[in-house]
C-alpha positions, 0 to 999 in steps of 0.5 A, a space after each residue: 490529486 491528493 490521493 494519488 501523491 499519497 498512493 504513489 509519489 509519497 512512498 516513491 520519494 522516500 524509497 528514492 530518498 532512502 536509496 539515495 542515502 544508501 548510495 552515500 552511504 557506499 552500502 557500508 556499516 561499521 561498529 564505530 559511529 562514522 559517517 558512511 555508516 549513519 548515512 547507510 542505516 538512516 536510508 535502510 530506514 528511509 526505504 522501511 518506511 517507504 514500504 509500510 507506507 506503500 503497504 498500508 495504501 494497499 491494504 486500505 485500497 483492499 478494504 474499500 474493495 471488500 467493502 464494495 463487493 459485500 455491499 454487492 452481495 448484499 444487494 443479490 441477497 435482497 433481489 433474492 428475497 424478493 423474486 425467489 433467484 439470483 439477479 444473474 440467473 434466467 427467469 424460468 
């Protein structure tokens, strides 16, 4: 469960909350400090964030896979010092 608000919903809140504020915003940006123009960049902000959130979860879920598969490798390896073949190949 907890898990799967960070992977998902985390990153989906505050995109939806950075494109919210960017609605509010109108999309505008000024030279003068108004409000449409700080409403405009915090949710530029809001959806960066939301991105290397997103990002850093993908890049964990690859590194727990990798780590996975070399583990698995590991094990053909050993199969392979012990009979002389690979586990997926045919005894001859």
């Amino acid at each position: 469960m907890i898990l799967r608000l960070t992977r998902v919903w985390l990153p989906l809140g505050i995109g939806v909350a950075g494109v919210v504020l960017l609605f509010l915003g109108h999309f505008s940006y000024s030279e003068l400090a108004d409000t449409h123009s700080l409403e405009s960049a915090v949710g530029v902000g809001f959806v960066i964030v939301a991105l290397i959130v997103w990002l850093t979860n993908w890049l964990f879920r690859l590194s727990l896979q990798s780590n996975a598969e070399r583990e698995e490798e590991e094990r053909a390896r050993e199969h392979f010092d012990r009979t002389g073949r690979w586990p997926d190949e045919e005894p001859t």
